[in-house]
C-alpha positions in Angstrom: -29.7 -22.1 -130.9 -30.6 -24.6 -128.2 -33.6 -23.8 -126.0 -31.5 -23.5 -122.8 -29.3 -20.5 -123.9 -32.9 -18.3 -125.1 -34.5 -19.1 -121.4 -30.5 -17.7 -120.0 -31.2 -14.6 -121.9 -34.7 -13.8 -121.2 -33.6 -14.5 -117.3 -30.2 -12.1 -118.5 -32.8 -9.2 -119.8 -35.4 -9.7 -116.8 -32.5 -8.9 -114.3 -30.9 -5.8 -116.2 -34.3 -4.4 -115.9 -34.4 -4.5 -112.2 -30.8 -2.2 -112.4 -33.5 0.5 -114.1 -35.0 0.6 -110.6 -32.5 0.4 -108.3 -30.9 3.2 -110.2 -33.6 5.2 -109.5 -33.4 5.0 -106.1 -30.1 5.4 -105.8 -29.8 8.9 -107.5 -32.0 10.1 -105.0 -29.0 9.7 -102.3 -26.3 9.6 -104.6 -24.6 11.1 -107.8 -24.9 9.0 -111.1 -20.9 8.8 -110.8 -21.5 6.7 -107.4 -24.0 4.6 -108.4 -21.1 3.6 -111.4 -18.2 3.2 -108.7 -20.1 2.0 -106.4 -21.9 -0.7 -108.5 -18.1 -1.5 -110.4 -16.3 -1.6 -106.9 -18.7 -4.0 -105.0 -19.7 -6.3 -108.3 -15.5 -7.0 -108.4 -15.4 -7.4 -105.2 -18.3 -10.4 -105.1 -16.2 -11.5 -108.6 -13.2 -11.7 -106.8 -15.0 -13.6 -103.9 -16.2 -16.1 -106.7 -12.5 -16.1 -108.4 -11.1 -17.5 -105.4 -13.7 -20.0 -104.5 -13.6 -21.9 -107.4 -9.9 -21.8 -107.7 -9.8 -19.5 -111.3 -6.3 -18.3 -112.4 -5.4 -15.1 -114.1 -3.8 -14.8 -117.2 -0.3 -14.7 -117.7 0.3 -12.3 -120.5 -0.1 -8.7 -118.9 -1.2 -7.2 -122.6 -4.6 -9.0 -121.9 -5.1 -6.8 -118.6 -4.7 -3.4 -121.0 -8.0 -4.9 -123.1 -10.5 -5.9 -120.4 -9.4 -2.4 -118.2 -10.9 -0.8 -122.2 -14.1 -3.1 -121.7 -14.2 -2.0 -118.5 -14.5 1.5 -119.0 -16.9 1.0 -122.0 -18.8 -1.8 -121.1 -19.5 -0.5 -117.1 -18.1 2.8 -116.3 -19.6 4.8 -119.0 -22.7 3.3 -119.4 -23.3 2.5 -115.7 -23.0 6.5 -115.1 -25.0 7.7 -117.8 -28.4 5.3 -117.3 -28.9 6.8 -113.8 -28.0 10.5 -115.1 -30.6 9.8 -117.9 -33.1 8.7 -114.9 -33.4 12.3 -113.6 -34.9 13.6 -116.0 -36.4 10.3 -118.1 -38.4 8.0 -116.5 -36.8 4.4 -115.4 -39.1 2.3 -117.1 -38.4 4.4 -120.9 -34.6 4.5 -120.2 -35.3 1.0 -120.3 -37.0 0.9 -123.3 -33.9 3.2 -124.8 -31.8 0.0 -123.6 -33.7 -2.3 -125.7 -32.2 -0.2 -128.9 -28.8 -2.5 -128.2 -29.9 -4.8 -130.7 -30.1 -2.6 -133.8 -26.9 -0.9 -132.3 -25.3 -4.0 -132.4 -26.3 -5.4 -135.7 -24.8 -2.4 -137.4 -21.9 -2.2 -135.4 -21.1 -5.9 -136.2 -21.4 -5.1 -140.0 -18.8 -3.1 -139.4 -16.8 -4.3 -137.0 -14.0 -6.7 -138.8 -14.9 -10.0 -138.6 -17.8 -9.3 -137.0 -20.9 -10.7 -137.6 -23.3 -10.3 -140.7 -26.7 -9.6 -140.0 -29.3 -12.1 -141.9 -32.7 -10.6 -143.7 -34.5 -11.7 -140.8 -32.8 -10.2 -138.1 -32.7 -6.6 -139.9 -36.4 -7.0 -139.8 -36.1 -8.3 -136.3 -34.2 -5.2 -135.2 -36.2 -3.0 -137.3 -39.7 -4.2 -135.4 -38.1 -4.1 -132.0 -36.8 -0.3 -132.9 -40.9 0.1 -133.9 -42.1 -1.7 -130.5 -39.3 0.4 -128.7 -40.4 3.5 -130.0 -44.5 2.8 -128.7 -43.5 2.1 -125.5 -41.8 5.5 -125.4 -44.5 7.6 -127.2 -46.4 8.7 -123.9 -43.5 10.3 -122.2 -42.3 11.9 -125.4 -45.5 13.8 -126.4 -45.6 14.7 -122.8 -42.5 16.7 -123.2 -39.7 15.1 -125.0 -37.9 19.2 -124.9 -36.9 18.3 -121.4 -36.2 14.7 -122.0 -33.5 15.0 -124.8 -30.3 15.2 -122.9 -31.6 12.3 -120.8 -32.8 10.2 -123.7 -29.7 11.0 -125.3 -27.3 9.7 -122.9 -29.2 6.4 -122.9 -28.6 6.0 -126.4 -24.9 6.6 -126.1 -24.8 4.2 -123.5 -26.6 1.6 -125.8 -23.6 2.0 -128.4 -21.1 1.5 -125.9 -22.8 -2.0 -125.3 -23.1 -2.8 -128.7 -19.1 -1.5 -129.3 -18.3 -3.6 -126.1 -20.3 -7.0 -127.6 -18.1 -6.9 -130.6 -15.1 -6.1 -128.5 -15.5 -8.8 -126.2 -15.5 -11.5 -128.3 -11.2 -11.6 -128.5 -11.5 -13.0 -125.0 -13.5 -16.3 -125.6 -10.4 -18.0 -125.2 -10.0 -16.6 -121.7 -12.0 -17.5 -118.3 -15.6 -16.0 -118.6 -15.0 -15.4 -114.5 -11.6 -13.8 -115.3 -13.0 -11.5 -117.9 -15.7 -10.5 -115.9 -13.4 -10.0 -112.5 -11.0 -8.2 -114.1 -12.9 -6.0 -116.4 -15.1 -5.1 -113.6 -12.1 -4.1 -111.7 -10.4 -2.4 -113.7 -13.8 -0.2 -113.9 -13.5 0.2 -110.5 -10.0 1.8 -110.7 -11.3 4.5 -112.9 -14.6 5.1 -111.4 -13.7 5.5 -108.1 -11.3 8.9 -108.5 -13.6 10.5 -111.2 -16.1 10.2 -108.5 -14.3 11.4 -105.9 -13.2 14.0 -108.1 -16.4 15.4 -109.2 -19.0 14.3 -106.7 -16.8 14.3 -103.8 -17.5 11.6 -100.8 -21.2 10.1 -101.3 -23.2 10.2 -98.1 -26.4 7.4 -97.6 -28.9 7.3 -95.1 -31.4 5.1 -96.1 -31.7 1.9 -95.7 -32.9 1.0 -99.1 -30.3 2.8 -100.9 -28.1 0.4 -99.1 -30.2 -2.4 -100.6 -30.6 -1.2 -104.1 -26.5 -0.8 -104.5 -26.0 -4.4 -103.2 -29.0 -5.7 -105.1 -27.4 -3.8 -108.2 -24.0 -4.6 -107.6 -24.8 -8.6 -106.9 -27.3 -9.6 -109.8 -27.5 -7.0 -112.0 -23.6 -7.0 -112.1 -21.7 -9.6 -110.6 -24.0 -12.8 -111.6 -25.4 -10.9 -114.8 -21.7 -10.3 -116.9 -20.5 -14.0 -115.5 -23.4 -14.9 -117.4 -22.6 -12.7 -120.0 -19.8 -13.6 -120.9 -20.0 -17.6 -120.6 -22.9 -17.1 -123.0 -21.1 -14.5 -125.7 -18.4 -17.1 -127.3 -21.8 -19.6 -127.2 -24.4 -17.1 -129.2 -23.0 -14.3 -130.3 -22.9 -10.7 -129.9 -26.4 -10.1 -132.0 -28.4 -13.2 -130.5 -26.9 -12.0 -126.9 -27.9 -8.9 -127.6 -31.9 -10.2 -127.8 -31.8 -9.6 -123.8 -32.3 -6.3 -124.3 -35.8 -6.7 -126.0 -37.0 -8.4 -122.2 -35.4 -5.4 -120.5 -38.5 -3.1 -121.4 -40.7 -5.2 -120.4 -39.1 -6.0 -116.5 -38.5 -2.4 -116.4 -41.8 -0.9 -117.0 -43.6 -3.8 -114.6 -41.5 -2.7 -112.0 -41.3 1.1 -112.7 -45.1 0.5 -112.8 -45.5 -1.9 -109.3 -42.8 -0.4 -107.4 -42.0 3.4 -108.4 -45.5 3.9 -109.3 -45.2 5.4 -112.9 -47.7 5.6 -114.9 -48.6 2.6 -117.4 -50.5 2.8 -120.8 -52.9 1.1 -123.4 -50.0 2.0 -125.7 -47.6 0.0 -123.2 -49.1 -3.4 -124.1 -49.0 -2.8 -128.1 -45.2 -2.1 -127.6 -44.6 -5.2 -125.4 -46.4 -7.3 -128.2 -44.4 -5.6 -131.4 -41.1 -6.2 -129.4 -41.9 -10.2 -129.1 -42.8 -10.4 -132.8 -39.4 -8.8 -133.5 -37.9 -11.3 -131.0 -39.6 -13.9 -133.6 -38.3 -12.6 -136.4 -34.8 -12.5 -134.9 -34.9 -16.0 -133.6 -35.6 -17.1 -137.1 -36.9 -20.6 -135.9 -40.6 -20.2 -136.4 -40.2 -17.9 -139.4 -38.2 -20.7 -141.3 -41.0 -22.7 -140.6 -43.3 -20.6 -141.7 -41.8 -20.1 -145.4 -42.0 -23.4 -146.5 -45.8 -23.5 -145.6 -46.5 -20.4 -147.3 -44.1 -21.3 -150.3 -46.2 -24.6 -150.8 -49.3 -22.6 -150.0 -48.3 -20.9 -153.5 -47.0 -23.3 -155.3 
């Protein structure tokens, strides 16, 4: 895989991270079902202001709308609402490191998913050491009391398999527009956010200025420009390599968790951020391929 498409994803997993931290400071204001509709509603509508400035066209065959509003709904609604509601109870920085489980999530959904794609020997172990480098990072806040964390840490998982469903899933539209997929998926999130909020949280109310900020700053990069990205990049790498991003997330989320939210950073930190990049190795293949041949002459 060219050069160019690993720096896209490391940007792709440094920017998700930052949506760890806005996150948390939008619950303080606002419901986890608002920072879903209102991250959905305001990333379609910066789409939509995209769509039309570079002259895109929607599809013609109204089955495809049925299909993204399902990506939609398990690619932003769902997850979108269950990060922040994990973030009450879990710190941001280790909900992030829960994100970085997409990987292994998606190899083994790919197994299975027809036509999907096969996972080689070195990107099981690749997904097996990132799972390992995942699990130091989150070591401190589970021996401090992972009794109180487990709904919290659970709902991040879920919302890991919904990514790695949604990767698979997506991968019927790269025929289409990545801009129209994004736009329209997005939207249709949007249409099913917004009256389950109203519904069950009722009419959000925000004060502060920098809840303002973090739902733009969420809605504009870590939505908008991020899935555009996305899904120009899926049809280009595929589900598992895209996937990879999530092994940066960790990282960008503890550093800022750490420099911004002031949580507390660890010895044990570093060692994770370290057994995550060797996994990232071992997934990329490219310098393990090169090692082989050394060490097979090296024995013969």
């Amino acid at each position: 895989m060219p050069l160019r498409y690993w720096l896209l994803i490391i940007l792709l997993g440094a920017v998700w991270g930052s949506s760890f931290l806005f996150n948390a400071i939008l619950i303080r204001e606002i419901s986890p079902l608002w920072v879903s509709a209102g991250r959905v509603t305001l990333g379609a509508a910066i789409c939509w202001v995209y769509f039309f400035a570079t002259r895109k066209t929607l599809p013609k065959d109204g089955r495809i709308y049925w299909q993204l509003l399902v990506l939609g709904i398990l690619n932003y609604a769902i997850p979108f609402s269950l990060f922040p509601f994990a973030e009450h109870t879990v710190a941001s920085s280790i909900v992030g490191v829960i994100n970085g489980l997409t990987p292994m999530s998606t190899v083994i959904v790919s197994q299975l998913w027809p036509g999907g794609e096969k996972a080689t020997w070195n990107k099981i172990v690749g997904v097996i050491v990132g799972f390992l480098g995942a699990v130091i990072l989150a070591l401190p806040s589970l021996g401090a009391g992972a009794s109180a964390q487990v709904i919290g840490l659970l709902a991040a998982l879920l919302a890991t398999i919904c990514y790695a469903v949604t990767l698979n899933y997506a991968r019927r539209f790269k025929a289409i527009e990545p801009a129209v997929v994004a736009t329209c998926s997005l939207t249709g999130a949007a249409l099913v956010s917004l009256p389950v909020a109203l519904l069950f949280s009722g009419l959000p109310i925000i004060t502060r200025l920098e809840t303002w900020g973090a739902l733009f700053a969420i809605a504009t990069f870590s939505t908008s420009f991020s899935f555009l990205l996305v899904y120009w990049l899926l049809p280009r790498v595929g589900p598992t390599n895209l996937s990879l991003n999530t092994y940066i997330t960790p990282i960008s989320a503890i550093l800022l968790g750490v420099l911004i939210l002031h949580e507390r950073f660890e010895p044990v930190h570093i060692a994770g951020i370290v057994v995550i990049f060797i996994g990232l190795i071992f997934m990329d293949g490219r310098l393990v391929q090169r090692w082989r041949p050394t060490a097979a002459k090296s024995a013969g």
